[in-house]
C-alpha positions as CSV (number, residue, x, y, z in Angstrom):
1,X,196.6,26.6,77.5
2,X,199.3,25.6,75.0
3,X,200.2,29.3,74.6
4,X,199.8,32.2,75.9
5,X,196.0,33.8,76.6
6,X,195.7,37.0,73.9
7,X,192.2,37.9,75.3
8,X,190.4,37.7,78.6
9,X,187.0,38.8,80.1
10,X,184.8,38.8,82.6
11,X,181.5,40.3,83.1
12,X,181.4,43.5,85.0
13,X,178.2,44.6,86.0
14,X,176.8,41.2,87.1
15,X,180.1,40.6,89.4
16,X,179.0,43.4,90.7
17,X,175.4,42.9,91.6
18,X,176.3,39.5,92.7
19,X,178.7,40.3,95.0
20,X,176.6,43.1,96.5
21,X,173.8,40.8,97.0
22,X,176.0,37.9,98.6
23,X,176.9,40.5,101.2
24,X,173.0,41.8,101.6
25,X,172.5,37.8,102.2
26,X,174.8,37.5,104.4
27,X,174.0,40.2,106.7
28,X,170.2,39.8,106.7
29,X,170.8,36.4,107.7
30,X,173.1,37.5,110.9
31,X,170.8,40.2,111.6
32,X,167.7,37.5,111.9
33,X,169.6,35.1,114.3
34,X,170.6,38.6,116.2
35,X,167.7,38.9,116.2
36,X,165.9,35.5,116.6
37,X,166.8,35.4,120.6
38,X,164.7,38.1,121.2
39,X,161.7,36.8,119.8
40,X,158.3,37.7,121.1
41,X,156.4,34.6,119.4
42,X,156.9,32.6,122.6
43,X,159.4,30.0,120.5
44,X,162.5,29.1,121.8
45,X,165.6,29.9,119.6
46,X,168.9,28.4,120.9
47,X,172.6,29.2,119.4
48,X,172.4,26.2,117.4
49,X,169.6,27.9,115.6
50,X,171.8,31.2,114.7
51,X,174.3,29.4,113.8
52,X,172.4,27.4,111.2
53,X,170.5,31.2,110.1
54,X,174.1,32.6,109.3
55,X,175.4,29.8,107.6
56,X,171.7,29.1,105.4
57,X,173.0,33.2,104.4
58,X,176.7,32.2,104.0
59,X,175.0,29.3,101.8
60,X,173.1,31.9,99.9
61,X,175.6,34.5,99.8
62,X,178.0,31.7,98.4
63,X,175.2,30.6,95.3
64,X,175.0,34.4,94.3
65,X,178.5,34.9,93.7
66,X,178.6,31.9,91.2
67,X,176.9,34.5,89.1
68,X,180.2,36.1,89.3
69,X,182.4,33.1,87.7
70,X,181.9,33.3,84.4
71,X,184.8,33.9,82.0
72,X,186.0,33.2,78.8
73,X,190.2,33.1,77.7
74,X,191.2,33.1,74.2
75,X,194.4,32.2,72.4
76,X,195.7,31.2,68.9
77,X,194.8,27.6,69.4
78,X,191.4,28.0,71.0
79,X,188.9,29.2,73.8
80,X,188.2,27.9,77.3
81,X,184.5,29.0,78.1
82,X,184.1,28.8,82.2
83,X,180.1,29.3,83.1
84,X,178.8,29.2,86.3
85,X,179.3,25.8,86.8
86,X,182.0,24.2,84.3
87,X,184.5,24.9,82.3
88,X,185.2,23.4,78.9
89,X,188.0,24.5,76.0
90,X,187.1,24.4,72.5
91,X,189.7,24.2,69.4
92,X,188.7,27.0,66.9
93,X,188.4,24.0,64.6
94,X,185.4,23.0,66.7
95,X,184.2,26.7,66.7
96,X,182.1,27.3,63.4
97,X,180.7,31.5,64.7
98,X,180.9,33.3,67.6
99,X,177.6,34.8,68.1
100,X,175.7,37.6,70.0
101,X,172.1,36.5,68.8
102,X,169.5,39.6,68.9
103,X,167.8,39.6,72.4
104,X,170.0,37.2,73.9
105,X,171.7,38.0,77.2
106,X,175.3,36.6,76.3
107,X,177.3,35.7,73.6
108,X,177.7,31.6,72.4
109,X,180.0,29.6,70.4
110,X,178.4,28.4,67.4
111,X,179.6,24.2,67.5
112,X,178.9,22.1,64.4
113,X,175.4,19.6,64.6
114,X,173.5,23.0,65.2
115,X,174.9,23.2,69.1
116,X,176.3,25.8,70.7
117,X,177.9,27.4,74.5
118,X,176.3,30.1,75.9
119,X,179.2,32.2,76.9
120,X,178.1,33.5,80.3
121,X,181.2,36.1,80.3
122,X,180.5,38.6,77.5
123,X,177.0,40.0,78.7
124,X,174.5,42.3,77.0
125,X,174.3,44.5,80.0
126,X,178.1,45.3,80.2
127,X,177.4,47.4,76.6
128,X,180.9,48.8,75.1
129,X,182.6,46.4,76.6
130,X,181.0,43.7,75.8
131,X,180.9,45.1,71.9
132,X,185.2,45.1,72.1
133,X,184.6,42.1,73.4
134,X,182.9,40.4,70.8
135,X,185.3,42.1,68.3
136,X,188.0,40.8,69.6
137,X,186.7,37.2,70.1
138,X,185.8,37.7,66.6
139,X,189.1,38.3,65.2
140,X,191.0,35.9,66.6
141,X,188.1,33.4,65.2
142,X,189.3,34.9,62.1
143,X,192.4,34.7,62.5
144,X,193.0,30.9,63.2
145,X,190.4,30.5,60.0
146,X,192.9,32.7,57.5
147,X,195.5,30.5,58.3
């Protein structure tokens, strides 16, 4: 960023969940290859094969918590909007709104040509926070527009 970042979030509740779950992943998945040597089914389980059950949970665990890398940073010169899988920065020039559409799980940046960017980081679910959020977002919109 050309100057320094005013405004920063991340979503709470779903970092939350996410990382809960990674860990439930993970430790089901040891528990079955624990588990898998003593199996009555007359099939033969080698180490090879825990070792492959614990790291499909790893693998799991790992694709939960990109639900937990969403952010977006704001300063006077633009936004950088990071999702679960990219990152892009936007000039407010580009920015026409910044939007929390009724019934929709996250805010978006409203782009010209009728596009826009889901912004994965301020989330319906976080409630308050999500509200200053918004504000804030919203006012430094503003601001670069006023001047």
């Amino acid at each position: 960023m050309s100057t320094a970042t005013r405004f920063q979030v991340r979503p709470k509740k779903v970092r939350i969940v996410a990382g809960i779950g990674a860990v439930v992943l993970v430790a089901a998945f040891t528990i079955v290859a624990i588990l898998l040597r003593n199996s009555p089914t007359g099939v033969i389980f080698r180490t090879t094969d825990q070792i492959a059950m614990v790291a499909v949970g790893v693998l799991l665990g790992a694709g939960a918590m990109l639900f937990a890398r969403p952010r977006v940073r704001a300063d006077a010169d633009g936004v950088d909007v990071r999702n679960m899988l990219g990152d892009k920065r936007f000039n407010w020039d580009d920015v026409e709104h910044v939007s929390f559409p009724d019934g929709s799980a996250w805010a978006r940046l409203e782009l010209p040509d009728d596009e826009y960017v889901p912004v994965m980081a301020i989330q319906a679910i976080d409630g308050e926070r999500a509200v200053l959020a918004m504000r804030e977002l919203r006012r430094l919109h503003r601001e670069h527009e006023s001047r």
